[in-house]
DRENDO-1510 file (C-alpha; in Angstrom, 1 decimal, always signed):
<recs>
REC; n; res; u; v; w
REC; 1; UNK; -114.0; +90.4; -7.6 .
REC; 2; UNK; -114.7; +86.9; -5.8 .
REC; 3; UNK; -113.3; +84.6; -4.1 .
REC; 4; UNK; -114.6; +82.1; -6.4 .
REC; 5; UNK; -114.0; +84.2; -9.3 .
REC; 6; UNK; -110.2; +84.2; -8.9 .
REC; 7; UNK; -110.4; +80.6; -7.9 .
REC; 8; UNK; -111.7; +79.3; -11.7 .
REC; 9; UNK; -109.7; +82.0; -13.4 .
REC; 10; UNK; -106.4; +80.6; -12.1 .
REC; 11; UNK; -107.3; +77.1; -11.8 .
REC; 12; UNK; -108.1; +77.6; -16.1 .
REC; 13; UNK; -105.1; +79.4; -16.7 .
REC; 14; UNK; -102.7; +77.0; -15.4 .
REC; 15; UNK; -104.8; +74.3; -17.5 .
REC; 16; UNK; -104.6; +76.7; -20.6 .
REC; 17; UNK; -107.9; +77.2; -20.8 .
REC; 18; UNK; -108.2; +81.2; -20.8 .
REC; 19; UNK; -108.9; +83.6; -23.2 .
REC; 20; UNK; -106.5; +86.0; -24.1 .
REC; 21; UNK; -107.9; +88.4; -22.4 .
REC; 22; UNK; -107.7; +86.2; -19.3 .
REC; 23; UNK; -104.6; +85.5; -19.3 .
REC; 24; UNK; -103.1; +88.8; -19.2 .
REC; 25; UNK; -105.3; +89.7; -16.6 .
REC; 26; UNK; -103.9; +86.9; -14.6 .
REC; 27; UNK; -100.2; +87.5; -15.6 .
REC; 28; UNK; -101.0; +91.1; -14.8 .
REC; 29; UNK; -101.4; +90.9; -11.0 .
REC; 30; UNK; -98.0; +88.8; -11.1 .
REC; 31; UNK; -96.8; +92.1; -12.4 .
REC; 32; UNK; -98.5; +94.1; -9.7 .
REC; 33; UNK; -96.9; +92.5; -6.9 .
REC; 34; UNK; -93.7; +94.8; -7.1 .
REC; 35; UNK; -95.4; +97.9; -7.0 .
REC; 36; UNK; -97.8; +97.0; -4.1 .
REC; 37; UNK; -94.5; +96.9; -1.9 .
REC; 38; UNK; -92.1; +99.9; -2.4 .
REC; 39; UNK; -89.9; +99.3; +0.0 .
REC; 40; UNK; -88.9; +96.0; -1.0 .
REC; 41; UNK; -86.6; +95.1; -3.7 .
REC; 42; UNK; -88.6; +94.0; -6.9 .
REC; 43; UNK; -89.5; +90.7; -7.4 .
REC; 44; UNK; -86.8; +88.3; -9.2 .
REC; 45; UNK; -87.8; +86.0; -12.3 .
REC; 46; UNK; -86.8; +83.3; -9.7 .
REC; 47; UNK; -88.9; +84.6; -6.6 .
REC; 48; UNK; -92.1; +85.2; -9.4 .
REC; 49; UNK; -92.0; +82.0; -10.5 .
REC; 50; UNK; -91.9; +80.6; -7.1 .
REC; 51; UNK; -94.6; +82.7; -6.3 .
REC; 52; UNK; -96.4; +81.7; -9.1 .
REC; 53; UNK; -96.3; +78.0; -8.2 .
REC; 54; UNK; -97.2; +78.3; -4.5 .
REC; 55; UNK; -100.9; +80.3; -5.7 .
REC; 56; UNK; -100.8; +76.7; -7.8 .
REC; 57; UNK; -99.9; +74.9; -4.8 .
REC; 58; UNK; -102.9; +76.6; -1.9 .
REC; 59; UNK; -105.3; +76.0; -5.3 .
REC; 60; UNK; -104.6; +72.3; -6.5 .
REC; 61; UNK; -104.2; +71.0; -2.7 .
REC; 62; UNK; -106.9; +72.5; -0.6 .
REC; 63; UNK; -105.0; +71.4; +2.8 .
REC; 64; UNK; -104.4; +73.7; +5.9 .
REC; 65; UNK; -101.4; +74.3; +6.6 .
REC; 66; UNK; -100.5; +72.7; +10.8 .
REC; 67; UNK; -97.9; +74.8; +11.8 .
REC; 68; UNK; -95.4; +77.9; +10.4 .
REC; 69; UNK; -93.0; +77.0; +8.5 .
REC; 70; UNK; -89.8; +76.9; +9.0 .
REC; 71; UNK; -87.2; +77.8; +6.6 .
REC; 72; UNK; -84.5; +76.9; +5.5 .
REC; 73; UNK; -81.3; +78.7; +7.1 .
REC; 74; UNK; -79.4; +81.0; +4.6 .
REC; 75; UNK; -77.4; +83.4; +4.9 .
REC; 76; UNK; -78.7; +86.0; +3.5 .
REC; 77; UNK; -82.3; +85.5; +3.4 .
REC; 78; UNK; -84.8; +87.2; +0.1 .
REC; 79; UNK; -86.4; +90.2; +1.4 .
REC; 80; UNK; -89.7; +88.0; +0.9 .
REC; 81; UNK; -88.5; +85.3; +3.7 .
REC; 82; UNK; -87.5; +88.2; +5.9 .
REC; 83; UNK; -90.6; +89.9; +5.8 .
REC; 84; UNK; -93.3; +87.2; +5.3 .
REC; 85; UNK; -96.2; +88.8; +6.2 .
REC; 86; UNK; -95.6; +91.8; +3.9 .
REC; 87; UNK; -95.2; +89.5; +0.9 .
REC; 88; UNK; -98.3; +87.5; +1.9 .
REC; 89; UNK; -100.3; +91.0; +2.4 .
REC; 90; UNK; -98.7; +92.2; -1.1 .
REC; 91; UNK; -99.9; +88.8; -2.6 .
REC; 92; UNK; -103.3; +89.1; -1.0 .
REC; 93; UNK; -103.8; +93.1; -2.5 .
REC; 94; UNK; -102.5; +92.0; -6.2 .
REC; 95; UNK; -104.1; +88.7; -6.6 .
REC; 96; UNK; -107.1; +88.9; -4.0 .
REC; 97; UNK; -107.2; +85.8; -2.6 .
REC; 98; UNK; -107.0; +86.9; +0.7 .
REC; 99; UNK; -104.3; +87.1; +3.6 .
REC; 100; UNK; -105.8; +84.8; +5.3 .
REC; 101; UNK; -104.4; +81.8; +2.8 .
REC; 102; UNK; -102.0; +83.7; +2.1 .
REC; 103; UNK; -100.2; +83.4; +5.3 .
REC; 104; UNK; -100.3; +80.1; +5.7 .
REC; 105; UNK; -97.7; +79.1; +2.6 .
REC; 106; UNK; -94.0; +78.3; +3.1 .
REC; 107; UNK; -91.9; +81.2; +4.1 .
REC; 108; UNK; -89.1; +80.5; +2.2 .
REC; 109; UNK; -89.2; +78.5; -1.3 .
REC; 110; UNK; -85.7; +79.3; -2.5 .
REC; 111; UNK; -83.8; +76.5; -4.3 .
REC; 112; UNK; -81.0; +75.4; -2.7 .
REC; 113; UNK; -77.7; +73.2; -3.8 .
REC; 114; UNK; -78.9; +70.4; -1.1 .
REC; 115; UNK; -82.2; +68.9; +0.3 .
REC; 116; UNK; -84.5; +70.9; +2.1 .
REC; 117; UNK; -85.2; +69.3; +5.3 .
REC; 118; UNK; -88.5; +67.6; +5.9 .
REC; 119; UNK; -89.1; +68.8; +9.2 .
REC; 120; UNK; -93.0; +67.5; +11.1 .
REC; 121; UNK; -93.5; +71.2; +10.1 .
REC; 122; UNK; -93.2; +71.6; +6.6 .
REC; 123; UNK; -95.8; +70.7; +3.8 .
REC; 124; UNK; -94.2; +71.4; +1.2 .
REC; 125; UNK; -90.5; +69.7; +0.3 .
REC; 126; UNK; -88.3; +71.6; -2.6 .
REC; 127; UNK; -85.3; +69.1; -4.0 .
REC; 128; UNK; -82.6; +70.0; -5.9 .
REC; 129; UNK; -79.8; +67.9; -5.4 .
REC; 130; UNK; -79.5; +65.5; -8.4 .
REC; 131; UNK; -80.6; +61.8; -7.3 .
REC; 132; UNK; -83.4; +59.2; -6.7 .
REC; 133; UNK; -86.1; +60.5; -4.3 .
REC; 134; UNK; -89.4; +58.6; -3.0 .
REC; 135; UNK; -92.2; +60.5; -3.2 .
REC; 136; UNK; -95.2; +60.2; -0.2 .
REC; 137; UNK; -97.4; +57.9; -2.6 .
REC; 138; UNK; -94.3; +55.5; -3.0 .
REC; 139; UNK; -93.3; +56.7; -6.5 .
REC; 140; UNK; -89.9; +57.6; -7.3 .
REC; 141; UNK; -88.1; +60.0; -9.0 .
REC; 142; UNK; -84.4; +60.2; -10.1 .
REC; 143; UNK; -83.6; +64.2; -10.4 .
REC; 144; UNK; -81.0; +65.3; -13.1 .
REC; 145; UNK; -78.1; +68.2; -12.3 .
REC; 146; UNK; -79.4; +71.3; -12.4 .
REC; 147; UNK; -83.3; +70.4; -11.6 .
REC; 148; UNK; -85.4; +71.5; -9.3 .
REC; 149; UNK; -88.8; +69.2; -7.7 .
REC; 150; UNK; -91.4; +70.4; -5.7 .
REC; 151; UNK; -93.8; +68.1; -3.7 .
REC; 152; UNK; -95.8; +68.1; -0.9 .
REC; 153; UNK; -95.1; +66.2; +2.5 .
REC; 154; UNK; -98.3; +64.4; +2.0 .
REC; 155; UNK; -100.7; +63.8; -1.0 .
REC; 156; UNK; -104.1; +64.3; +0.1 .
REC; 157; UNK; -106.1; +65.8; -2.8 .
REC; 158; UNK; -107.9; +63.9; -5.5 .
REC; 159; UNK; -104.1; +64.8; -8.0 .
REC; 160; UNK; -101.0; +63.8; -6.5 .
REC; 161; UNK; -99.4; +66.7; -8.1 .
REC; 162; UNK; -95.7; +67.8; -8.3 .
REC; 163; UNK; -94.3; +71.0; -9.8 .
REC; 164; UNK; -90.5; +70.1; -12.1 .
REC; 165; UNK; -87.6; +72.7; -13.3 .
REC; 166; UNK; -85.4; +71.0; -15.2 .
REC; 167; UNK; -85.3; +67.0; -16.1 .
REC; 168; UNK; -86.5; +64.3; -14.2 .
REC; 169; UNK; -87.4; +60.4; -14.4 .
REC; 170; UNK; -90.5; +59.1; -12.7 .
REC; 171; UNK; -91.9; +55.8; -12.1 .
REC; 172; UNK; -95.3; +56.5; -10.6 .
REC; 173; UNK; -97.3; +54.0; -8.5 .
REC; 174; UNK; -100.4; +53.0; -9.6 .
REC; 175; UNK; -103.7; +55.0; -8.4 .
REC; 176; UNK; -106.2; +55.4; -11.2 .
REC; 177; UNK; -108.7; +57.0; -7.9 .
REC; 178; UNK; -105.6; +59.8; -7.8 .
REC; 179; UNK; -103.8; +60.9; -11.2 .
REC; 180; UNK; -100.4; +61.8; -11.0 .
REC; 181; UNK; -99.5; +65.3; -12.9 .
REC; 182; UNK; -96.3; +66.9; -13.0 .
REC; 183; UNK; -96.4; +70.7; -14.1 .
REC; 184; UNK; -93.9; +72.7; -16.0 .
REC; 185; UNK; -93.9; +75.7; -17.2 .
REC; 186; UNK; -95.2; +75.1; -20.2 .
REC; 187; UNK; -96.9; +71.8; -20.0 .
REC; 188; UNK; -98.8; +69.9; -17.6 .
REC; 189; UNK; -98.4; +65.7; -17.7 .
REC; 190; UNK; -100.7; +63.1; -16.4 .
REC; 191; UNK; -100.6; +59.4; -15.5 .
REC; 192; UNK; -102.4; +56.9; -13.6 .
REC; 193; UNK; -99.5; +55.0; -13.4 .
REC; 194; UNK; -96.0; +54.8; -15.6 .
REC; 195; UNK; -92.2; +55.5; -15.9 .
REC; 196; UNK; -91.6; +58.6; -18.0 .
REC; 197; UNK; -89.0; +61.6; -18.5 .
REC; 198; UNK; -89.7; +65.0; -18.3 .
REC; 199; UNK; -87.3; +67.5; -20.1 .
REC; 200; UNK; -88.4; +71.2; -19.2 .
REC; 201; UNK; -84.8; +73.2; -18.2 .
REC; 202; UNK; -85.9; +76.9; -18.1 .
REC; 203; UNK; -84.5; +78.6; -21.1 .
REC; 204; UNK; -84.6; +76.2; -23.6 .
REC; 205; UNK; -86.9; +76.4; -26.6 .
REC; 206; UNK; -88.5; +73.2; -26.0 .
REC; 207; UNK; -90.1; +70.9; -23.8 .
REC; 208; UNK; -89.7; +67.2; -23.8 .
REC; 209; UNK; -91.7; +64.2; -22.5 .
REC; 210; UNK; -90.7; +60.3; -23.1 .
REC; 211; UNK; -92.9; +57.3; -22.2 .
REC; 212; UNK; -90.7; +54.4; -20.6 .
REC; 213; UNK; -93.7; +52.2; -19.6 .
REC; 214; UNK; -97.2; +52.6; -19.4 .
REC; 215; UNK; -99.4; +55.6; -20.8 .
REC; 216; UNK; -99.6; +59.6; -20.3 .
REC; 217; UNK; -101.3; +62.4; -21.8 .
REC; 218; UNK; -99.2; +65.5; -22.6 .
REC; 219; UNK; -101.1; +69.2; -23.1 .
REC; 220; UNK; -99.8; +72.8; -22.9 .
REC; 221; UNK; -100.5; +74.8; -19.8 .
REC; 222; UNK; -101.9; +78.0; -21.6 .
REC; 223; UNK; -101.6; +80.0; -24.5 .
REC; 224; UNK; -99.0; +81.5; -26.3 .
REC; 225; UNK; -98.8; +85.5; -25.4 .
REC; 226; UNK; -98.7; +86.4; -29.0 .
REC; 227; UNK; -101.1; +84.7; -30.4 .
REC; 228; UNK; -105.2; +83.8; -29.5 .
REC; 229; UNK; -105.4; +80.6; -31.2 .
REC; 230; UNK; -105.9; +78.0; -28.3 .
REC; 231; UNK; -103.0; +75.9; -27.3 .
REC; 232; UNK; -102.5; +72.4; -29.0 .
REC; 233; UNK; -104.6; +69.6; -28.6 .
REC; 234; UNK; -103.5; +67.3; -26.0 .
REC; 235; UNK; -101.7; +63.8; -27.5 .
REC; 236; UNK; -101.6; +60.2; -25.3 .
REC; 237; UNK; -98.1; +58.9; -25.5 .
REC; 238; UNK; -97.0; +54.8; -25.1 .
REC; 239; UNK; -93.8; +53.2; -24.8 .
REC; 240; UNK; -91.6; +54.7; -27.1 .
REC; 241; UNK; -93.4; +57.6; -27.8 .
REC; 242; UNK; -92.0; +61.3; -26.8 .
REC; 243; UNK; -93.6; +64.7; -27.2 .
REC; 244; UNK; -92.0; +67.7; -27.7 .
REC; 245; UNK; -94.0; +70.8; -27.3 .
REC; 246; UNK; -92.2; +74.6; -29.0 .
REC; 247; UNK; -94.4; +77.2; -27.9 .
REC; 248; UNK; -92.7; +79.7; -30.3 .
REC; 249; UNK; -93.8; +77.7; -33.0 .
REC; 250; UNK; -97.0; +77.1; -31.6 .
REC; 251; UNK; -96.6; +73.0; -31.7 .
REC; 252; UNK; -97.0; +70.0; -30.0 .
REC; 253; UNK; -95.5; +67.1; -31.9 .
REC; 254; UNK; -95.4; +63.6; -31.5 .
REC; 255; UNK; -93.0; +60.8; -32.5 .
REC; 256; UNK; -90.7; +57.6; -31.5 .
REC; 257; UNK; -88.0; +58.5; -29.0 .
REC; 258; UNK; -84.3; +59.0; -30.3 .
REC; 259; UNK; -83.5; +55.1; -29.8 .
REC; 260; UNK; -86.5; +52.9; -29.1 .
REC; 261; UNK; -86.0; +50.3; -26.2 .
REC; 262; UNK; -86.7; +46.4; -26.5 .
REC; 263; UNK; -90.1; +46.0; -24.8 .
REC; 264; UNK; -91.2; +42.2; -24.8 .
REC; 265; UNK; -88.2; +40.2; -25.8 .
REC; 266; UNK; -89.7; +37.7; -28.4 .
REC; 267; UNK; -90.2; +34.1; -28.4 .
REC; 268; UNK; -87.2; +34.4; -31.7 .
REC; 269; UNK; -84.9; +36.2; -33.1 .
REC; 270; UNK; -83.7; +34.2; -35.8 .
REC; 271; UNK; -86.0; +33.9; -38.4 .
REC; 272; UNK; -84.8; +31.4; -41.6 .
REC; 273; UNK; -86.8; +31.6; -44.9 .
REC; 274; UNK; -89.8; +33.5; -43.2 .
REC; 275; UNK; -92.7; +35.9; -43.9 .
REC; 276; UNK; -91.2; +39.3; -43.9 .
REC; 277; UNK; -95.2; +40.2; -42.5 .
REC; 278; UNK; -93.9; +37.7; -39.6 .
REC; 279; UNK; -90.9; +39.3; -39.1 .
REC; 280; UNK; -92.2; +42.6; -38.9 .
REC; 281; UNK; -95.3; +41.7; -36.6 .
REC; 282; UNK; -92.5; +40.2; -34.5 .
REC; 283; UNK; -90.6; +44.1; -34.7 .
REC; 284; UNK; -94.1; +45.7; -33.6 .
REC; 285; UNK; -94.9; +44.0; -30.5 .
REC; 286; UNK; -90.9; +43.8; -29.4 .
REC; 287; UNK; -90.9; +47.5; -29.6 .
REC; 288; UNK; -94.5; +48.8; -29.2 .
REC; 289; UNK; -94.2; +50.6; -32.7 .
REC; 290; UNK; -96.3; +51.1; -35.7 .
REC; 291; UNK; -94.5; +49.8; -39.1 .
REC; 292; UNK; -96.3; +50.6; -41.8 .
REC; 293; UNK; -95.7; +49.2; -45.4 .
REC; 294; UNK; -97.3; +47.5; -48.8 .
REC; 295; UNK; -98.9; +44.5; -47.4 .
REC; 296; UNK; -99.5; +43.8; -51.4 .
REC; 297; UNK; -95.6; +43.8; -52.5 .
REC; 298; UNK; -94.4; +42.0; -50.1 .
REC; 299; UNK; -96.9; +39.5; -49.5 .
REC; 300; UNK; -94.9; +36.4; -51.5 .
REC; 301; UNK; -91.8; +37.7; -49.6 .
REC; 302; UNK; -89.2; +36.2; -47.6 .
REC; 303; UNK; -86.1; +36.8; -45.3 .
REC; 304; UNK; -83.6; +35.0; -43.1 .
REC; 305; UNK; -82.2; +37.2; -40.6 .
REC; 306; UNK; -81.2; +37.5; -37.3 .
REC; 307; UNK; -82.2; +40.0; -35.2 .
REC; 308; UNK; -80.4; +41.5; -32.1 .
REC; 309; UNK; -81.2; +42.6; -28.6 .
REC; 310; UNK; -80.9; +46.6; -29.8 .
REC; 311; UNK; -82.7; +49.6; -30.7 .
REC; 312; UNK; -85.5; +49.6; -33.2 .
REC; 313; UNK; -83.7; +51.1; -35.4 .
REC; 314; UNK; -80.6; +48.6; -35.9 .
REC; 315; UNK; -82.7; +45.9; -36.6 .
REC; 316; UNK; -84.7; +48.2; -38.9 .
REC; 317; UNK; -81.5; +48.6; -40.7 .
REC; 318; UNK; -80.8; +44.7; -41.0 .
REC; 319; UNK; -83.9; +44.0; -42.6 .
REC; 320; UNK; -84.2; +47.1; -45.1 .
REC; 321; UNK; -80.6; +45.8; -46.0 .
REC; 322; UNK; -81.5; +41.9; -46.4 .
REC; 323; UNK; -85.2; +43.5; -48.8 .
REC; 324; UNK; -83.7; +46.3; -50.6 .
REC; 325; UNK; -86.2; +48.4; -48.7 .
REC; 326; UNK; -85.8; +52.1; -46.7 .
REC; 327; UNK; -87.2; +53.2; -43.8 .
REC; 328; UNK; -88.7; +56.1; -42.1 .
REC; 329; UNK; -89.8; +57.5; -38.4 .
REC; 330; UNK; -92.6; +59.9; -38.7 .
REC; 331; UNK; -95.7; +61.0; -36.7 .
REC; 332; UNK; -94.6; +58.3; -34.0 .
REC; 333; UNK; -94.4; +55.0; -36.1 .
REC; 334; UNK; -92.4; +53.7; -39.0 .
REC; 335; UNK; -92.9; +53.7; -42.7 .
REC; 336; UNK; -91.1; +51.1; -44.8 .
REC; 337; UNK; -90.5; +51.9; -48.4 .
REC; 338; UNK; -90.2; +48.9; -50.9 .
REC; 339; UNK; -90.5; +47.8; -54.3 .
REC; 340; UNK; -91.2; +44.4; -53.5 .
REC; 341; UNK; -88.9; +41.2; -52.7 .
REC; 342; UNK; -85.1; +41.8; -53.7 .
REC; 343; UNK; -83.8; +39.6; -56.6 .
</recs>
């Protein structure tokens, strides 16, 4: 098995792109690990899926590594951190990508209630205390409780990527020349250049992306285990727009946030005897949201109304109210339902 086998086979599994087969090939050298190193106490769900990410890592980022490096002090230290170079040779025998890379990632990648110091040595940084953080591109990133980020010291590959446990809210500096992807563990998302939130706490059923500004696409990382149908077709979201992605139902849906923001405040709010087509153009480009309706029955219609500095939604409300009309969110725009102008 080559080099360059293993390479393409885990650089398409963490895009989703294996067969079946694949794919537990791949999840069955995680497995192996444990048993390639008897000694040692098996591998934790924690210390796999850290393991897991730093293979991601040595692939995606194709740097050398300057110097060891140096963990963080604990005390009581994973058998892994204590014995690095039998983990890396344990790696190298279940995986085969060789010791020789092997060796060179971080010793210890253990989350920790505080901020892993950046020392000249490190090149990898692991946050975890809840807060805004700059990222080495200048982007920034305000990390919920409970989260976990991984980045590197330095972006030097053609993908500024970042690895995220948990929820966070990034505004990403523009670099169409470099993409910006943040990996979960079930999705991967990509930008050029935006403000989004990323909802992926381990344990929970779903996963959750929301656009803030700008564009991203959304796409599962792989497969689901019990099933071979391929994973859901990636989906572009825009201001307003979320994904939500249940891999036990096999689905990647998308629609309008809970409460969609004021985008472009408009030249009026108070409109007096007007086109309810006016009005409504005016709702679409406040908001950045589709509303669909009968263009035919409410051509020779009306409104006054006044509308406020809120959510979509409340000033949806005001005008169904003034027509006589209803509302609905679906498949990430609006439908409004009425009979014509109200008497």
């Amino acid at each position: 098995m080559s080099d360059a086998y293993i390479q393409d086979i885990l650089q398409r599994y963490q895009r989703g792109e294996c067969t079946p087969a694949e794919q537990r090939e791949v999840e069955h050298w995680y497995a192996a690990l444990e048993q390639h190193v008897p000694s040692s106490p098996p591998l934790t769900a924690q210390e796999r899926q850290t393991l897991q990410e730093a293979l991601w890592a040595r692939i995606a980022q194709q740097t050398e590594l300057e110097t060891p490096v140096i963990p963080l002090a604990t005390a009581t230290k994973p058998w892994y951190v204590r014995a690095p170079v039998r983990w890396a040779a344990a790696a190298a025998v279940a995986v085969g990508v060789g010791l020789a890379a092997l060796q060179q990632l971080p010793g210890s990648w253990v989350a920790s209630t505080t901020v892993q110091q950046e020392t000249a040595q490190s090149e990898w940084t692991i946050r975890t205390e809840p807060g805004q953080l700059t990222l080495p591109d200048g982007s920034t990133v305000v990390l919920a409780p409970d989260s976990r980020l991984r980045y590197p010291r330095r972006f030097v590959a053609a993908r500024r990527q970042v690895f995220l446990s948990g929820e966070a809210t990034f505004d990403v500096s523009h670099n169409p020349q470099h993409p910006f992807e943040v990996y979960t563990e079930q999705m991967l998302t990509t930008v050029l250049g935006t403000s989004f939130t990323v909802q992926a706490y381990a344990g929970q059923p779903e996963t959750r992306v929301q656009v803030l500004r700008g564009k991203v696409r959304v796409q599962p990382r792989k497969p689901v285990a019990a099933t071979a149908a391929a994973p859901p077709a990636a989906v572009d979201l825009l201001p307003n727009q979320q994904a939500v992605y249940s891999p036990a139902a096999h689905a990647l849906r998308k629609d309008l946030v809970a409460q969609p923001a004021l985008l472009a405040l408009p030249t009026t709010l108070s409109f007096d005897d007007q086109p309810v087509a006016e009005v409504i153009a005016t709702l679409e480009h406040a908001y950045g949201v589709e509303i669909l309706y009968d263009e035919a029955a409410l051509a020779h219609c009306t409104v006054s109304v006044v509308l406020q500095k809120d959510q979509l939604f409340n000033n949806l409300d005001l005008l169904c109210k003034t027509l006589g009309a209803t509302y609905r969110s679906t498949d990430a725009h609006v439908q409004l339902y009425s009979q014509g102008c109200k008497s």
